[in-house]
C-alpha positions in Angstrom: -30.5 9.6 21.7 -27.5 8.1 23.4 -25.2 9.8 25.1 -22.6 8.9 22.9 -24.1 10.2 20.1 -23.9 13.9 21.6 -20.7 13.6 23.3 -17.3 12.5 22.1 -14.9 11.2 24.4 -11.2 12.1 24.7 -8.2 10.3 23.2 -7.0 7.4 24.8 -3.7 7.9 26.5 -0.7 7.1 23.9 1.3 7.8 20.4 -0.7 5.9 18.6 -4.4 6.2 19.2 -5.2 8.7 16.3 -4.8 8.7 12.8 -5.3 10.1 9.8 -6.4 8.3 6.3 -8.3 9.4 3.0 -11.3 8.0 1.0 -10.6 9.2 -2.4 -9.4 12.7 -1.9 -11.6 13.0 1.3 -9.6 13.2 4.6 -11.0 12.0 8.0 -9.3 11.1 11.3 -9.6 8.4 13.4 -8.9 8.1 17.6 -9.8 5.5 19.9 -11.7 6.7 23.0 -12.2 4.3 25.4 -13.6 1.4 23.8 -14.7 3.0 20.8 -13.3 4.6 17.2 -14.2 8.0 16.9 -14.0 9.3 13.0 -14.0 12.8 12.3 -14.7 14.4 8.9 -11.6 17.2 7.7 -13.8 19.5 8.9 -14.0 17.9 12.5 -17.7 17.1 12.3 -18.3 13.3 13.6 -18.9 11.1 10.6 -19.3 7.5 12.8 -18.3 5.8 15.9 -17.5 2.4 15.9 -19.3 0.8 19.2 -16.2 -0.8 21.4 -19.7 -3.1 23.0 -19.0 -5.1 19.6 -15.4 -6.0 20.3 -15.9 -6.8 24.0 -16.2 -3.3 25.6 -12.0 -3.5 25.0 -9.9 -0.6 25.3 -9.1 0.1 22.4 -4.7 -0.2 22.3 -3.7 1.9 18.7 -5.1 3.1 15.7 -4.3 3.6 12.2 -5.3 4.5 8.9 -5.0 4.0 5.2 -4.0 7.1 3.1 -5.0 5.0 -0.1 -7.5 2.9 0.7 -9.6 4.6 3.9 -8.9 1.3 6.0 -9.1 1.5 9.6 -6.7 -1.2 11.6 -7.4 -1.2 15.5 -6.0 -3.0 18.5 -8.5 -4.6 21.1 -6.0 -5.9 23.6 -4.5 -9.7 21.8 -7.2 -9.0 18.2 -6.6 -6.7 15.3 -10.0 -5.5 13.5 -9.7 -4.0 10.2 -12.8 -1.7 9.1 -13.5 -0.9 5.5 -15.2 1.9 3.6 -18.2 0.9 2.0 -19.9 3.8 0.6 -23.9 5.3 1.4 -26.8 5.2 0.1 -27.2 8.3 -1.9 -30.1 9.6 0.1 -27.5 10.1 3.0 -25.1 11.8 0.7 -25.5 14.7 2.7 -22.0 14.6 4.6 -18.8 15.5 2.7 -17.6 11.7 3.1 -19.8 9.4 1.9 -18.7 6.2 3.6 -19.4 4.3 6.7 -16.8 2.0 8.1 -17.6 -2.0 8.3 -15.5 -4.3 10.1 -14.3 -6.4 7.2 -12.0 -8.9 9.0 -10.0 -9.7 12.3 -6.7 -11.9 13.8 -5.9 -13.1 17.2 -1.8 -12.8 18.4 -1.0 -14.2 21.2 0.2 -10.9 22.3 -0.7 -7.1 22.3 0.2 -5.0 19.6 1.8 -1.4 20.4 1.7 0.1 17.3 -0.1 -0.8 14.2 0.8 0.9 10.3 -0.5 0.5 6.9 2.1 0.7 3.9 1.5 3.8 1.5 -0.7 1.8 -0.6 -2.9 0.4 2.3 -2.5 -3.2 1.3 0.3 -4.6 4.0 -0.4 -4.1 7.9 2.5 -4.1 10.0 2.3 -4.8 13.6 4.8 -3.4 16.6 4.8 -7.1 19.2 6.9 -8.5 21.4 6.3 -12.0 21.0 8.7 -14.5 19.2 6.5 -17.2 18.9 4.5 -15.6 15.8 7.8 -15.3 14.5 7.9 -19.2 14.0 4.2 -19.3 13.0 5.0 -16.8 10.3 7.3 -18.6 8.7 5.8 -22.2 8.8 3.0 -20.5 6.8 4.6 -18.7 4.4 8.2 -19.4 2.3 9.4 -15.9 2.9 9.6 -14.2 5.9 7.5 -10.3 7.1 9.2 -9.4 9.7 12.1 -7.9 11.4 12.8 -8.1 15.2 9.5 -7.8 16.8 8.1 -5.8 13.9 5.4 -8.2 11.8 4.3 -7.3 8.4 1.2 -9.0 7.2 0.1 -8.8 3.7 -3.4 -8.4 2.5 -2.3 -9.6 -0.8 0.1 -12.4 -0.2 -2.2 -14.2 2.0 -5.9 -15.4 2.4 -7.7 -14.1 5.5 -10.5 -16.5 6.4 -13.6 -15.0 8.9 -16.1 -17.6 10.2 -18.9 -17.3 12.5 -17.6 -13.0 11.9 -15.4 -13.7 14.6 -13.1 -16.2 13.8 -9.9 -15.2 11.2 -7.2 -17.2 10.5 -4.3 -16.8 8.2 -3.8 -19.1 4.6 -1.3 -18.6 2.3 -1.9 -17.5 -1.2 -4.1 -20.0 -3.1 -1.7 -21.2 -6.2 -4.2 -20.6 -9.5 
């Protein structure tokens, strides 16, 4: 057994390195510790921890979660991961939330992000940055504009998020039908 499989670390220093989201009508809470996401049933009991020695032993930055959807958006320094319920076997049904999260997709800024939100419906991430060159990027890619200052809103739904090799994402706008 590995140590972190007894032991739970603390929260990493900050406002926004916890969370709390919902699978259904199934609460849980998220916190990066370390290099790692801890998540925590309602009742506190540890449902999973996302290994940070898969996103390149990174600290992880901020945290948050879907109240919709159960998504899980996380900052490892300059790349956003987002993690997706995908629901257990029914042998393991055991637990009072039957999900594990998978990484379903990432992005690279050129700069760190401070603070990362879903919308109510879990469908558009926005991300806190100080960079203006995104700004630019943002809007060569798509004809109207997500973002306000240095706040960036990225919508699962208006655009196409690409993943090869699982490690490189890249941003497309909606394919016309």
């Amino acid at each position: 057994m590995n140590l972190h499989q007894v032991l739970t670390g603390a929260v990493n220093p900050g406002d926004h390195c916890f969370s709390v989201g919902s699978v259904g009508d199934q609460r849980f809470t998220a916190y990066a510790s370390g290099c790692d996401i801890v998540i925590l049933g309602s009742d506190f009991e540890r449902l999973q921890i996302i290994p940070g020695a898969k996103h390149g032993n990174i600290q992880v930055g901020c945290v948050d979660c879907s109240m919709q959807q159960g998504k899980i958006a996380a900052s490892y320094g300059n790349v956003i991961s987002v993690f997706e319920p995908v629901n257990l076997p029914k042998e393991k049904k055991n637990l009072e939330l039957y999900s594990q999260w998978q990484k379903s997709g990432q992005f690279f800024l050129e700069s760190i992000a401070h603070n990362i939100t879903w919308d109510p419906a879990g469908l558009l991430c926005t991300l806190f940055l100080n960079h203006t060159r995104l700004q630019g990027i943002l809007e060569d890619i798509f004809e109207r504009t997500y973002f306000h200052g240095s706040v960036y809103n990225i919508s699962l739904l208006e655009c196409e998020l690409i993943m090869k090799n699982d490690s490189v994402l890249s941003l497309y706008p909606p394919r016309l039908a």
